[in-house]
Steps between C-alpha positions, in 0.01 A plus 500: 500500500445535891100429408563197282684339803289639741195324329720216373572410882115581671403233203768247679326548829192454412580176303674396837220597682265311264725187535458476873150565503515208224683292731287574832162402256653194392607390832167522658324369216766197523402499860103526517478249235784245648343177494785305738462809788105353574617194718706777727156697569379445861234588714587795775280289715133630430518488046757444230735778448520571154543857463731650154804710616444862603874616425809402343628369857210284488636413168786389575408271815245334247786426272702384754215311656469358123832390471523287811152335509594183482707550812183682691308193384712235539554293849869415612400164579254215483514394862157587671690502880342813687711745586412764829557864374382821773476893284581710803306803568616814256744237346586617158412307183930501426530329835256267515619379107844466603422291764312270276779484298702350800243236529532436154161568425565775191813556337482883517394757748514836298278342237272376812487852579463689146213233460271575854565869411425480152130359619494657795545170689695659756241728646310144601795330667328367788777431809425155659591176474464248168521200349680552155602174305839416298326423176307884491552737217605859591179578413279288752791593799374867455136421438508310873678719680250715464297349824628291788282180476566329769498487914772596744610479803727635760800397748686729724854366526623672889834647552749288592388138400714225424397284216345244627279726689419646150408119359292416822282789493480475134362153509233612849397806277433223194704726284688227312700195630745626793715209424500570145608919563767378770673250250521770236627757728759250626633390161515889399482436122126544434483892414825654327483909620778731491433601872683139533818635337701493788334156675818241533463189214252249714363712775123461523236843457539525905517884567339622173103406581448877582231489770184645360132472421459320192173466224525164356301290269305248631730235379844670534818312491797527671657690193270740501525603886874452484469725175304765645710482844828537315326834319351667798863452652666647199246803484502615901854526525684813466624606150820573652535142595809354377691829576412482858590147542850579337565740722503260780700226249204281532246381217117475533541158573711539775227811596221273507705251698543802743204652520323125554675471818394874587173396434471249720725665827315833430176542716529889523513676118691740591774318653487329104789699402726528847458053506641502125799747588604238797495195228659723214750628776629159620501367116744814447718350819481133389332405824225223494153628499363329767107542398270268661241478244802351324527252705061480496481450153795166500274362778212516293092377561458410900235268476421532890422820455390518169706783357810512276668795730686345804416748824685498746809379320708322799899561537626171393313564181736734394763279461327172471271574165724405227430702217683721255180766596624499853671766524625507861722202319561574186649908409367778309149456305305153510478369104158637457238758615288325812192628452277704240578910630256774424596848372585638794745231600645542172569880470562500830843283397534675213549845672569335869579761840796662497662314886763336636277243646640105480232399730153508669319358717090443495261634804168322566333771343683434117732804589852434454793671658817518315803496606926595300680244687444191673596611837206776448284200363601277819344782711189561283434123495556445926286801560192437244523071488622474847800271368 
């Protein structure tokens, strides 16, 4: 009796086994033979790849492939409006699909992904810049972003720049239309990014153009810098971000607002952090800040001297510029950041000096003394600006 089942059940197992192997055949035969998977075929960029599977995983993509080729082949849209797309170096086929899905070029990143892989795609993702159009397939997006086609150029955006400094030198560079890149930075609605999450309703991109050397296309708009500006800020700063800025009941608006007036009052780096403790200190104390760049940036461009920072800023300035950035008038942080504040500037608020320090006073050599009370700062100033 224990034979019979014994042989009974190894005649079970192999019919199972039979079954599969049934299954497996007609799958690939289904597969090789699919007459609707031929429009999805594509060429890796030298000849057509049209190679059967080499394993059941390779099975399974195909089917998969199969079963969404109309999507693969199939544009979103009919407009032909170009659309400015940069692969990163090392950026991963995932990424750079889900970010055409945000520009609402394909409707689905993972099959993006499965699809390069499947033909080996992704090993010839070139990083560059292109020119991708609303009305392309899936297909054609991968096929071109196989080689940058066309020229670049490149703009170095300095530390500490205002906006308009941004537009002029934008527009003397022959970058794009300075005019055109200060109006969209103004308005603030141009690029949605969720390093904005904490900008007030209204309040223009002023503070987020991270200072940086840029690769553009030849004809770049001001959504694409503002774009890629808005990125770079979003990558360089320090995972830990939010949690620092908490700690100090701020948010990374308020830190950029910070930091922009560090920027500009800072000549020294490593006075960086001991300048943000006297600003975070007297916000802490509800005193006004009293920052003369402040008071610079409501004066605005100086056509006399052709420059949009005010030096020296006289006395009666103080109290005569009316403006709610003036903040020798007007308590605790102006309404915006000032300026455009590197890295430094920025961590440097983030994790600021540990001091007592409510105010300092600048030497001729961009040294600063500092100073706990005003009596202290009274001396420091007599001694160092003979007044």
């Amino acid at each position: 009796m224990t034979i019979v089942r014994f042989v009974f059940r190894f005649i079970v197992f192999m019919v199972g086994i039979s079954a599969i192997g049934v299954i497996i055949g007609i799958g690939v035969t289904f597969y090789q033979n699919s007459v609707d998977l031929a429009p999805i075929i594509i060429s890796d960029g030298d000849s057509a790849v049209d190679e059967p599977p080499q394993n059941l995983e390779d099975v399974a993509i195909g089917v998969y492939l199969q079963s969404r080729a109309k999507k693969i082949s199939t544009p979103l849209s009919d407009d032909p409006s170009i659309v400015l797309f940069t692969v990163e170096g090392g950026e991963s086929a995932l990424s750079i699909g889900e970010r055409l899905v945000g520009l609402s070029l394909i409707i689905d990143a993972e099959l993006f992904r499965r699809y390069v892989q499947y033909y080996d795609i992704d090993k010839h993702l070139e990083a560059g810049d292109y020119e991708l159009r609303r009305n392309m397939s899936m297909k054609e997006i991968a096929e071109v972003l196989q080689k940058a086609n066309f020229e670049e150029v490149f703009v170095t955006i300095p530390e500490g720049w205002r906006a308009e400094q941004v537009a002029e030198h934008l527009s003397k560079e022959n970058i794009m239309d300075g005019n055109d890149f200060l109006i969209a930075v103004q308005q603030g609605t141009l690029v949605n990014h969720k390093i904005l999450t904490d900008r007030p309703s209204g309040q223009s991109y002023e503070g987020y153009l991270f200072p940086d050397t840029y690769r553009l296309p030849i004809n770049a708009s001001p959504e694409d810098l503002i774009g890629r500006m808005l990125d770079n800020l979003s990558k360089k700063l320090p995972p830990d971000t939010t949690e620092l800025a908490t700690k100090q009941n701020m948010n990374l608006y308020q830190i950029l607002t910070i930091a922009s007036i560090v920027e500009r009052e800072a000549v020294i780096s490593k006075e960086r952090p001991i300048i943000a403790s006297v600003y975070i200190n007297r916000i802490k104390k509800g005193m006004y800040l009293q920052a003369d760049a402040t008071v610079q940036y409501a004066i605005g461009y100086q056509p006399e001297s052709d420059q949009w920072w005010k030096t020296p800023v006289m006395l009666e300035e103080y109290s005569e510029v009316n403006s709610p950035y003036n903040t020798y008038l007007n308590p605790s942080l102006p309404p915006g950041p000032i300026a455009n504040p590197g890295i430094a500037s920025i961590i440097a608020t983030l994790q600021p000096a540990e001091t007592s320090y409510l105010f300092y006073v600048a030497l001729s050599d961009g040294e600063h003394v500092f100073a706990e009370t005003y009596e202290e700062h009274a001396v420091n100033v007599a001694n160092y600006q003979g007044r």
